[in-house]
C-alpha positions, 0 to 999 in steps of 0.5 A: 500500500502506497503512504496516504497520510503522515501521523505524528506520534508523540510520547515520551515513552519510547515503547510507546513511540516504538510500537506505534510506528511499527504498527502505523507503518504496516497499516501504509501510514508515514510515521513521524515520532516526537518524544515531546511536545516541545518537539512534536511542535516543532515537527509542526512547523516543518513537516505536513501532518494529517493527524497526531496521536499525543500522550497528555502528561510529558515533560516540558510541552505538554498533549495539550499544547499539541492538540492545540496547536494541532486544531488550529492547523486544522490537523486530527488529534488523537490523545492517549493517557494513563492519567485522565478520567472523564474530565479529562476526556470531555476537555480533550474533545472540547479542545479539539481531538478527534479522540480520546483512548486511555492507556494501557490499550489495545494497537487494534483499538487505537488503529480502528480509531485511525482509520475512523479518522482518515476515513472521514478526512477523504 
């Protein structure tokens, strides 16, 4: 399959970073990996995203400055947390994410939630 959309995936936890990419890849994507905000911010300076998938708690930066700096460049976001809760859910979407999953969970899940959100950008 032939690289339709490029997805920024930032997570300071390399594994995380790690598995995602691989998945990502296998499903066709291009996979561009931040291990912060600070970083992830800076990819969206320089490099065309379709959509990012940000953890929430990291050091410096943080998921929230990513997704919005995502939304106002009109880019999906997908957060993933181990630290949220319905509150946090509800903020995340009223700021902007497509989604919100929290962790630990299912490649399968999440990949279904991508492909929810590239499906609705064609």
């Amino acid at each position: 399959m032939d690289p339709k959309f490029r997805i920024l995936v930032v997570d300071d936890e390399r594994l995380i970073r790690w598995t995602l990419k691989t998945a990502l890849s296998k499903e066709g994507y291009l996979v561009d990996i931040a291990e912060d905000g600070s970083q992830a911010l800076e990819l969206l300076e320089t490099v065309p995203v379709d959509l990012v998938i940000t953890d929430l708690a990291m050091p410096g930066k943080n998921g929230w400055d990513v997704i919005e700096e995502s939304r106002k460049r009109k880019v999906r976001s997908i957060m993933i947390t181990c630290q949220g809760d319905h509150k946090t859910k509800v903020a995340a979407e009223n700021k902007g994410a497509y989604a919100y999953i929290e962790k630990p969970f299912k490649v399968a899940e999440l990949m279904d939630i991508v492909k929810g959100a590239m499906g609705s950008i064609c």
